[in-house]
C-alpha positions as CSV (number, residue, x, y, z in Angstrom):
1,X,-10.7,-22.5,22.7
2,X,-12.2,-20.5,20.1
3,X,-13.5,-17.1,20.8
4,X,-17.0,-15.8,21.0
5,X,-16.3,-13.2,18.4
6,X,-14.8,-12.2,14.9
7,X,-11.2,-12.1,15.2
8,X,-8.7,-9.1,15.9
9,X,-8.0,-9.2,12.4
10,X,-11.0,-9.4,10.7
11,X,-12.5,-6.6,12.7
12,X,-9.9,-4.2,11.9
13,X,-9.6,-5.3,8.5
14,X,-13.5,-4.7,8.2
15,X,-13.1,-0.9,9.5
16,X,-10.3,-0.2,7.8
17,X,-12.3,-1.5,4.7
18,X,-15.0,0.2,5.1
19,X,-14.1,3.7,6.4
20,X,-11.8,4.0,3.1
21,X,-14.9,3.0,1.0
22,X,-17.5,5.5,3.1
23,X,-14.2,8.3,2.8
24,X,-14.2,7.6,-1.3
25,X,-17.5,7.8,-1.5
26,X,-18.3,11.3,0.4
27,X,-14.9,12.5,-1.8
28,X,-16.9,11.8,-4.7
29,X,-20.3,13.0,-3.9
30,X,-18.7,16.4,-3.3
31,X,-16.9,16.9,-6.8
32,X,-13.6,14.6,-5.4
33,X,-13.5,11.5,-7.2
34,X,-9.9,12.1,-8.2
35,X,-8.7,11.5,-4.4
36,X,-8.6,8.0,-3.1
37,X,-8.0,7.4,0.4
38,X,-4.4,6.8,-0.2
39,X,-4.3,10.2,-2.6
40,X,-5.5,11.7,1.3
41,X,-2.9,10.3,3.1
42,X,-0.6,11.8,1.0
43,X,-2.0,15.2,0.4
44,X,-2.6,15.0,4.6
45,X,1.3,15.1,5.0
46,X,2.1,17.2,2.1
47,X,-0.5,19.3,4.1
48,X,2.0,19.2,6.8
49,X,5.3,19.5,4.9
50,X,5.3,20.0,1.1
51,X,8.7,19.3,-1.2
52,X,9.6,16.1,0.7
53,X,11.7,12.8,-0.5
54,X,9.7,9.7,-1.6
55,X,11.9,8.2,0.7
56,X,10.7,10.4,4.0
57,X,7.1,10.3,2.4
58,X,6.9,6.5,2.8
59,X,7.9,6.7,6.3
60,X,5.8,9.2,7.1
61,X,2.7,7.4,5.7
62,X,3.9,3.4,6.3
63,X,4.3,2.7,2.9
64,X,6.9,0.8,0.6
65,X,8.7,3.2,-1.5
66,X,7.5,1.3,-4.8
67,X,3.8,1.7,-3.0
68,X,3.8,5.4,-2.4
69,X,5.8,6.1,-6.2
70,X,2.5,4.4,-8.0
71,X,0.3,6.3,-5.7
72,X,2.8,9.2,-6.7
73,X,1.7,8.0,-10.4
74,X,-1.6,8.2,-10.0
75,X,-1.8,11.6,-8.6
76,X,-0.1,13.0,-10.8
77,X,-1.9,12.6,-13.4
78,X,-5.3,13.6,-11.3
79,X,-3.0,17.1,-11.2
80,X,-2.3,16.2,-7.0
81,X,1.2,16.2,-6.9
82,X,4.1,16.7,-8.7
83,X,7.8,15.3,-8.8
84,X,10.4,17.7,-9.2
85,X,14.4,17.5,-9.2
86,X,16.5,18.0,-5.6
87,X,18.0,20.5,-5.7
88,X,20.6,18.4,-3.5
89,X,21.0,15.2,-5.8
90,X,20.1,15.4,-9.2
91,X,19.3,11.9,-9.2
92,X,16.6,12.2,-6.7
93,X,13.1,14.0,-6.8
94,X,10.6,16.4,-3.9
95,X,7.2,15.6,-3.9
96,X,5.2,18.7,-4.2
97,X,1.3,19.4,-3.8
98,X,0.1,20.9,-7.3
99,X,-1.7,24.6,-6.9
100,X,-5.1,22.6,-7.4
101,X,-4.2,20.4,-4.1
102,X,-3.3,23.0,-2.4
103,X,-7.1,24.8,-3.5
104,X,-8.7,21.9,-2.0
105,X,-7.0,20.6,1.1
106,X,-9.2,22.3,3.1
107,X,-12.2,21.0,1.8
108,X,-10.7,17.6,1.7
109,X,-10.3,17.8,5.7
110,X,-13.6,19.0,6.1
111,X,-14.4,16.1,4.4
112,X,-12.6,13.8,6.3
113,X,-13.9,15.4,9.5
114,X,-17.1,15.0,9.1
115,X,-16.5,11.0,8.1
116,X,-15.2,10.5,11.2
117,X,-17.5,12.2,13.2
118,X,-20.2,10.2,11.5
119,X,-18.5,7.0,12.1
120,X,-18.0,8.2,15.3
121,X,-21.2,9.5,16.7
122,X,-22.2,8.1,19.9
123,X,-18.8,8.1,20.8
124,X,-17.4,11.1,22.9
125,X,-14.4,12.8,21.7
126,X,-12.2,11.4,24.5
127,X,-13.2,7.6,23.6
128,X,-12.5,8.4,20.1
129,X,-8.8,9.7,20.9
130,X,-8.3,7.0,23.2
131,X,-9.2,4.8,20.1
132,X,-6.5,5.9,18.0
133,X,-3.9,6.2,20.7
134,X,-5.1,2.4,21.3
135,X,-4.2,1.8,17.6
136,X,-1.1,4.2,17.3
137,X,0.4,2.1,20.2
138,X,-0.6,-1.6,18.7
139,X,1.0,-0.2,15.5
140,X,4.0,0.6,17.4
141,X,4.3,-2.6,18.7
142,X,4.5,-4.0,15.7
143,X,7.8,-2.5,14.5
């Protein structure tokens, strides 16, 4: 038997879809249209804990190490980050927010913020945490 609705997957798929689209968009009407949502996730966890591995990085934001290294491309040269050499294994490199990152972070999560809370609105702030621990748990399932 079929269901009634759109599938799991599709409706997910459509929301993620969208929300990265709306979050590019508001980036770009404010003077960001060198941040991509995936730049965001990034500089969100840079945000967090700057002069980190590639390695660490991708497991911090669920991507493939060849993934995250072109996003790693990318922002460098829009001046977001910055490879430099461990000090611990020459062979190796820390990703590091740039100085111009680190002057617009905060605008970047005001940005953010107010995405969700349009995307949001009608919902109360419990609901929308219960959302993402809904999702936080199906992605932990998934491992």
């Amino acid at each position: 038997m079929f269901p009634t609705s759109k599938s799991f997957v599709f409706t997910l798929t459509r929301v993620a879809s969208r929300y990265r689209t709306e979050l590019a968009q508001r980036f770009a009407s404010q003077g960001f249209a060198d941040v991509t949502p995936d730049y965001w996730i990034v500089l969100e966890w840079l945000a967090e804990e700057d002069n980190v591995s590639i390695g660490q990085l991708a497991k911090r934001t669920s991507k493939d190490n060849a993934a995250l290294s072109r996003i790693i491309d990318g922002m460098e040269r829009n001046d977001l980050a910055t490879r430099v050499t461990s000090p611990s294994d020459k062979r190796s490199y820390q990703i590091v927010m740039t100085k111009y990152a680190r002057s617009i972070i905060e605008k970047l999560q005001e940005i953010d913020k107010q995405t969700l809370k349009r995307c949001t609105e009608g919902l109360n702030p419990i609901e929308v945490k219960e959302i993402i621990r809904m999702l936080d748990h199906i992605y932990d399932r998934l491992l």
